[in-house]
C-alpha positions in Angstrom: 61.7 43.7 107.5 59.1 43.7 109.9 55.4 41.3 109.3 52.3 43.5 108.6 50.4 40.3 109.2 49.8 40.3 113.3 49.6 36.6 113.2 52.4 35.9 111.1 55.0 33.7 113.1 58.3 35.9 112.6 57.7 39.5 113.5 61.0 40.8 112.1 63.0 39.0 109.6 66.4 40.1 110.4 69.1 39.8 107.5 72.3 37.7 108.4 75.5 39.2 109.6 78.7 39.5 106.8 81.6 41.0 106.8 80.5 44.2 106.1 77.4 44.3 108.2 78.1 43.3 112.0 75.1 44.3 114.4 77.3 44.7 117.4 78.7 47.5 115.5 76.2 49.3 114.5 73.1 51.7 115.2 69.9 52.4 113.6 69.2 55.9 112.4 73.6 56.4 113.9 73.8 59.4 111.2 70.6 61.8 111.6 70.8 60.9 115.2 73.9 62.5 115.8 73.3 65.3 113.8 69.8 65.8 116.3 72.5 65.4 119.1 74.7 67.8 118.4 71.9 70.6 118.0 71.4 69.5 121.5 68.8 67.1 121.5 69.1 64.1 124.3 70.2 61.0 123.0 67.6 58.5 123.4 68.0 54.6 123.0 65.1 53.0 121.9 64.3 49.1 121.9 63.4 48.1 118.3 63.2 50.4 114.7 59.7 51.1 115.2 60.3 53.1 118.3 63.0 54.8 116.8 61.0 56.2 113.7 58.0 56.6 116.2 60.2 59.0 117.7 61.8 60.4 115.3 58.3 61.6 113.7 57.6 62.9 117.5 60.4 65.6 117.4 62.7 63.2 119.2 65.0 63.1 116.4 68.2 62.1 118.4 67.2 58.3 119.0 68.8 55.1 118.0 68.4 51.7 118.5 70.6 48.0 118.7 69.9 46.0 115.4 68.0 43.2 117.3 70.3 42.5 119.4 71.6 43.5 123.1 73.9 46.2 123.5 77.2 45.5 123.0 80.4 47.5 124.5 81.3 48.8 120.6 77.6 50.1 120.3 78.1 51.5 124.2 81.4 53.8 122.9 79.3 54.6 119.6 76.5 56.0 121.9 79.2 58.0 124.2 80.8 59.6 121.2 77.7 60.7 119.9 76.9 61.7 123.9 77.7 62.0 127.3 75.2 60.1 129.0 72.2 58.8 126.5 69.1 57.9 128.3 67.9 54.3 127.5 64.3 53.9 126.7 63.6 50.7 127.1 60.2 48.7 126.8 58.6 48.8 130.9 58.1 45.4 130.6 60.2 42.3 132.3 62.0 41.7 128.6 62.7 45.5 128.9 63.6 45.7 132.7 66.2 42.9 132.3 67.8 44.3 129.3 68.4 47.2 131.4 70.1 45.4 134.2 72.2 43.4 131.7 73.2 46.9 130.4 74.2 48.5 133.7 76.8 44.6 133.8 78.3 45.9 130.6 78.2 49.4 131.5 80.1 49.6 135.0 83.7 48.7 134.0 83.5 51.3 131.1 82.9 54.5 133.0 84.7 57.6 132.7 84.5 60.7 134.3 81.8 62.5 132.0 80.4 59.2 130.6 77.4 57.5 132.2 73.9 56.6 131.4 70.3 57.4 132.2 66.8 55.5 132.7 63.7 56.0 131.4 61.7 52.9 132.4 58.5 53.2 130.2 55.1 52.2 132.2 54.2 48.3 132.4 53.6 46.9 129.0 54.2 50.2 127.2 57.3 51.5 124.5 57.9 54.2 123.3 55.5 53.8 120.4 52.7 53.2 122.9 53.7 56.0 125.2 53.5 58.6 122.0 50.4 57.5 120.4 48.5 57.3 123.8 49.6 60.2 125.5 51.7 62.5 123.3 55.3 63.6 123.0 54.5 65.5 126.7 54.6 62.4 128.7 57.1 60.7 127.2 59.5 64.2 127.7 58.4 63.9 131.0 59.5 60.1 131.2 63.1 61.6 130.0 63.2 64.4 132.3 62.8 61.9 135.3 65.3 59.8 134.1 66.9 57.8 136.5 71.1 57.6 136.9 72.6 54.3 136.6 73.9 53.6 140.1 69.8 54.4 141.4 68.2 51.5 138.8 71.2 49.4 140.6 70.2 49.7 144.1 66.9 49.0 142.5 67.9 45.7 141.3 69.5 44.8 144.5 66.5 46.0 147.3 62.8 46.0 145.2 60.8 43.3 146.6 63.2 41.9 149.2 63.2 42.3 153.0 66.5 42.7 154.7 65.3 41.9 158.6 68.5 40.3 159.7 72.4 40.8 159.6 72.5 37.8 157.1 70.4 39.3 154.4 71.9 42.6 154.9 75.6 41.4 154.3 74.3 39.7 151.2 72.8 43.3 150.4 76.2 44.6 151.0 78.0 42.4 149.4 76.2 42.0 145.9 76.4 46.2 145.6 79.7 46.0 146.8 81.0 43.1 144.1 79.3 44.9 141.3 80.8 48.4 141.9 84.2 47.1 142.3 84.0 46.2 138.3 84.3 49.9 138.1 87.9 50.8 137.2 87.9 54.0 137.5 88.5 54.7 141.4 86.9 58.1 140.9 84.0 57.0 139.9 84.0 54.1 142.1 84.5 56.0 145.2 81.1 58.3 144.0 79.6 54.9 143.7 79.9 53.7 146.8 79.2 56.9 148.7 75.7 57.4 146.9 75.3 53.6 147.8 75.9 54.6 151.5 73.4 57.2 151.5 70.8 55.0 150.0 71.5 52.4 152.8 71.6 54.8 154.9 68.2 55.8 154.2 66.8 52.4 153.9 68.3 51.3 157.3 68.1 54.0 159.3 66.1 53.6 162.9 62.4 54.9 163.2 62.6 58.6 165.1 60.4 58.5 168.3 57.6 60.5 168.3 58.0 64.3 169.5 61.9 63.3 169.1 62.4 64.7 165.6 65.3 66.8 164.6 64.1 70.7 165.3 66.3 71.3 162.2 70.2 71.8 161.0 72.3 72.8 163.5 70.3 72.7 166.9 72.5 71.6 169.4 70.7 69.2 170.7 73.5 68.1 173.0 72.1 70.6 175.4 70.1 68.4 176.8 72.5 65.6 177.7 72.9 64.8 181.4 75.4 67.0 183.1 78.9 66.3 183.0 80.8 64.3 185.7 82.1 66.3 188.7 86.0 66.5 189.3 85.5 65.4 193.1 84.0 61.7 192.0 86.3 59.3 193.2 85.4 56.4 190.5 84.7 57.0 187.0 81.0 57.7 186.2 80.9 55.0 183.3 81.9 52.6 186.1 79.9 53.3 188.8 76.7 55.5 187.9 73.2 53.3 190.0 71.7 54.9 187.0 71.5 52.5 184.2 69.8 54.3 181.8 72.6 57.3 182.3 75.7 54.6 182.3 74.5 54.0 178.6 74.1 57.4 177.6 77.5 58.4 178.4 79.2 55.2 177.5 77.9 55.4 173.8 79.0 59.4 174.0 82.6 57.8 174.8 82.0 55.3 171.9 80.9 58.2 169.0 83.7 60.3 170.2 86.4 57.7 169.1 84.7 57.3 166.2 84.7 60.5 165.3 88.5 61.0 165.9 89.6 57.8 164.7 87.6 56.7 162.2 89.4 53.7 161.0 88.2 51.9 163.2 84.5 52.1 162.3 84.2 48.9 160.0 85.7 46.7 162.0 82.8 47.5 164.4 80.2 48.1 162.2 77.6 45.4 163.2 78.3 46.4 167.0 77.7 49.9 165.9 74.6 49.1 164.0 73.2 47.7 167.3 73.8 50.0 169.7 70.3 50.9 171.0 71.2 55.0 171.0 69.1 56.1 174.1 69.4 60.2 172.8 68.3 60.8 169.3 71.1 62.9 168.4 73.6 59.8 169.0 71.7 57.9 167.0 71.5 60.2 163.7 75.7 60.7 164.8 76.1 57.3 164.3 74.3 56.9 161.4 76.4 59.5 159.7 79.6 57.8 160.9 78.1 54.8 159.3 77.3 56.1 156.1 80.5 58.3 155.9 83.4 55.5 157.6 85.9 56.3 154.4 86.3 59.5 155.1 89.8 60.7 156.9 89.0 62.6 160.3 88.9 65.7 159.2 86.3 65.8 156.5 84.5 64.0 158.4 84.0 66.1 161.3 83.2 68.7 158.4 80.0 66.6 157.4 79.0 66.4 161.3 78.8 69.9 161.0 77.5 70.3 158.2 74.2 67.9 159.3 74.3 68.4 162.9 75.6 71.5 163.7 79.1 72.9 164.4 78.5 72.8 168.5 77.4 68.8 167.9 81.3 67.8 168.0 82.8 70.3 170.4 80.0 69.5 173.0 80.4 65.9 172.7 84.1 66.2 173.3 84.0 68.5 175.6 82.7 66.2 178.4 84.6 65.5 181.0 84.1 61.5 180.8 84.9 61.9 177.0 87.5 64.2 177.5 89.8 62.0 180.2 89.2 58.5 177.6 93.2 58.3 176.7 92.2 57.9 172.9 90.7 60.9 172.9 93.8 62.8 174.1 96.0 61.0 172.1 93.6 61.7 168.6 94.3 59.1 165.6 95.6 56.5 167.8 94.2 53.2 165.8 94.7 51.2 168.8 94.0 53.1 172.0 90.4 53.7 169.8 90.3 50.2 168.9 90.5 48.7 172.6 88.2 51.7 173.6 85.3 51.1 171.2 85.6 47.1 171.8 85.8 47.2 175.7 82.8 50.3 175.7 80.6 48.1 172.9 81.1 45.0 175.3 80.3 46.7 178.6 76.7 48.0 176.5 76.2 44.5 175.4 76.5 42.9 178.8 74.5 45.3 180.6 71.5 45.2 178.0 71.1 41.4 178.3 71.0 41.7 181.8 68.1 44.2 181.4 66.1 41.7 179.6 67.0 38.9 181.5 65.7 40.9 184.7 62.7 41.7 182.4 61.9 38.2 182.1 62.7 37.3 185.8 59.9 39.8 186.7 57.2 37.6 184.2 58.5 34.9 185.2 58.1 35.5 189.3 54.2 35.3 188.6 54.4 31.6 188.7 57.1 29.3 190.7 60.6 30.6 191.2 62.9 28.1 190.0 66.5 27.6 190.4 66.8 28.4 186.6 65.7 31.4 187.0 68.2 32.3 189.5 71.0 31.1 187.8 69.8 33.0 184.3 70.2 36.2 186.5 73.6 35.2 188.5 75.7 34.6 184.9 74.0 37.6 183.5 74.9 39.5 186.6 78.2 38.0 186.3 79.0 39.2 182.8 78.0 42.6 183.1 80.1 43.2 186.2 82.9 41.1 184.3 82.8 43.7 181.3 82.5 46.6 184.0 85.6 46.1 185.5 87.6 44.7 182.5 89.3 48.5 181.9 89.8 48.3 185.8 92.2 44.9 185.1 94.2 46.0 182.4 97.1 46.3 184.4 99.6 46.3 181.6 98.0 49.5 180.3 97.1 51.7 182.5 96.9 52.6 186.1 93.6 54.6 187.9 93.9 58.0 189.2 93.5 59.4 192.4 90.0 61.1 190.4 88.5 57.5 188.5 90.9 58.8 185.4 93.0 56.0 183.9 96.5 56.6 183.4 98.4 55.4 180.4 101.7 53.7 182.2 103.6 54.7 178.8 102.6 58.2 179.1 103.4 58.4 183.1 106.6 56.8 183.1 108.0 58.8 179.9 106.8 62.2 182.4 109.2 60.2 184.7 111.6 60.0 182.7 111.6 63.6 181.9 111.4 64.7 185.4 114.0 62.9 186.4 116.0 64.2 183.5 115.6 67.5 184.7 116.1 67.1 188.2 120.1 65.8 187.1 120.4 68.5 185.0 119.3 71.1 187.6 122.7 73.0 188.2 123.8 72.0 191.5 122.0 69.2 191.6 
């Protein structure tokens, strides 16, 4: 029973549980409630039993509610078998807001396909009772109709009021999303789960456009305005030996995407290095945020969302380039580790040059007062590793040779042509 005195100390006196009365298995106003449910009313799950008749007398006829108690996982299959995916109600205030994240614990391992639930987070201090006597059945239908799905209030627990400003608090971002969905058992469902985490990520971390850089819309081909291709007659290759930094890094991080693209698996591995590059076109940049987002995908759909988001010229322009076209694990596509050594040599060669940009940046404040042999030897190691990471293709000796044309040449590749030419030399008759 519930006190009519407001200052009485108890305000419900619950009766005990027996043998034939066990709260965790039962639901307050269960019968007429599915009756309302299967004319197709939603299913609503209320707090407490004054909501519930509250509602009921509202035209929401369909609503139940746990006997003082939290949900259990009986009460959760009750709820499924009356329907799909009942929206919880639940009071908008903290008691309310951490019921609903203890529900979404209980929830995740028992999905199904065609089983979920839904969100209506009343406003602060407010139940349903409140909502209905304040403002009518209208706003609390359209409290229902904004309902939010289960893996959304999720992300909401893991991201409201926290800043993620460093690699640290975004791997513990990561990995508190990523523990909880793995309680999901069905890989289905899972897999959903972690791509509509992706996207939310994806749109919480994504870079700030520059302004006047925006997309012009789907499908643009925005690659028309990247620097022209290398000419056959260079002697070295352009990634090597362009004076133009700012180029250099353009077409280096073209070379980078472009394995990516064909050989996705090797996208998490170098997923912080990724994350960092600085992305000096606008177009690489929303590339490899979709690469990001989408890294499970096999190559082929994925090239399919490219297209879909960037246009279907995007990929074939990128690989078309000559300086992406000649990279070895480009013509051999799907090779894990021609792409690996390829995205971790590029990535390093970016790194080294940009710290020494900024160290030159800080020579150049630092020559308005007294030179100091510091600062030339902050500028000779810096010079020192970028030209180590520049030449580092050029010393892989056991791998490949270089080309008449700046092309490497995979020594497995060449000598198996050899071996073939020589084959058929032998075998010409005559010979």
């Amino acid at each position: 029973g519930r006190a009519m005195d407001p200052n009485d100390n108890a305000k419900y006196l619950n009766s005990p549980e027996t043998e034939l009365f066990d709260k965790g298995r039962s639901l307050y106003n269960q019968g007429p409630a599915r009756t309302a449910a299967g004319k197709g009313q939603p299913l609503i799950v209320a707090e407490g039993y004054m909501d519930v008749i509250a509602l009921a007398s509202a035209g929401f006829e369909a609503a139940v509610a746990p006997l003082g108690t939290a949900i259990t996982d009986n009460q959760l299959q009750m709820l499924w078998r009356i329907a799909p995916e009942p929206i919880i109600a639940l009071d908008g205030d903290t008691a309310g807001l951490r019921a609903a994240m203890r529900l979404i614990d209980l929830a995740l391992p028992l999905l199904e396909a065609g089983r979920s639930l839904r969100f209506a987070i009343m406003p602060p201090g407010k139940d349903p009772d409140d909502l209905l006597r304040e403002q009518g059945a209208s706003a609390l239908q359209k409290l229902l109709d904004e309902a939010l799905p289960m893996v959304r209030l999720l992300w909401q627990r893991e991201t409201e009021g926290k800043v993620f400003d460093s690699p640290e608090r975004k791997a513990a971002l990561d990995k508190a999303l990523r523990d909880r969905i793995m309680t999901i058992k069905d890989p289905s469902i899972r897999s959903h789960y972690g791509q509509e985490i992706k996207d939310l990520r994806w749109q919480l971390f994504r870079p700030a456009r520059p302004s006047g850089g925006g997309k012009s819309g789907k499908g643009q081909g925005r690659w028309k305005g990247a620097p022209a291709s290398a000419l056959a007659s260079t002697k070295a290759s352009v990634l090597a030996a362009s004076d133009d930094s700012r180029t250099a890094e353009h077409l280096r991080e073209a070379v980078i995407l472009a394995a990516l693209v064909t050989c996705p698996e090797v996208i998490e591995p170098f997923e912080s290095g990724i994350e960092q590059m600085r992305c000096t076109d606008p177009l690489h940049a929303d590339l490899r945020q979709l690469l990001l987002r989408d890294m499970d995908l096999d190559a082929d759909t994925l090239r399919t969302r490219i297209s879909d988001a960037l246009g279907a010229e995007t990929l074939e322009n990128l690989l078309a380039q000559r300086h992406v076209a000649i990279v070895p694990c480009i013509r051999s596509p799907g090779d894990v580790e021609k792409a690996r050594m390829t995205v971790a040599e590029e990535l390093a060669k970016l790194h080294s040059a940009r710290g020494l940009d900024a160290e030159i940046a800080e020579a150049v404040e630092d020559l308005n007062g007294v030179a100091d042999e510091g600062l030339t030897w902050r500028l000779s190691e810096a010079a020192q590793a970028a030209d180590r990471a520049r030449r580092s293709g050029q010393e892989d000796t056991a791998e490949y040779d270089l080309g008449d044309n700046g092309a490497r040449i995979s020594r497995e590749e060449r000598g198996a042509l050899d071996a073939l030419l020589d084959a058929i030399k032998h075998q010409k008759p005559g010979g």
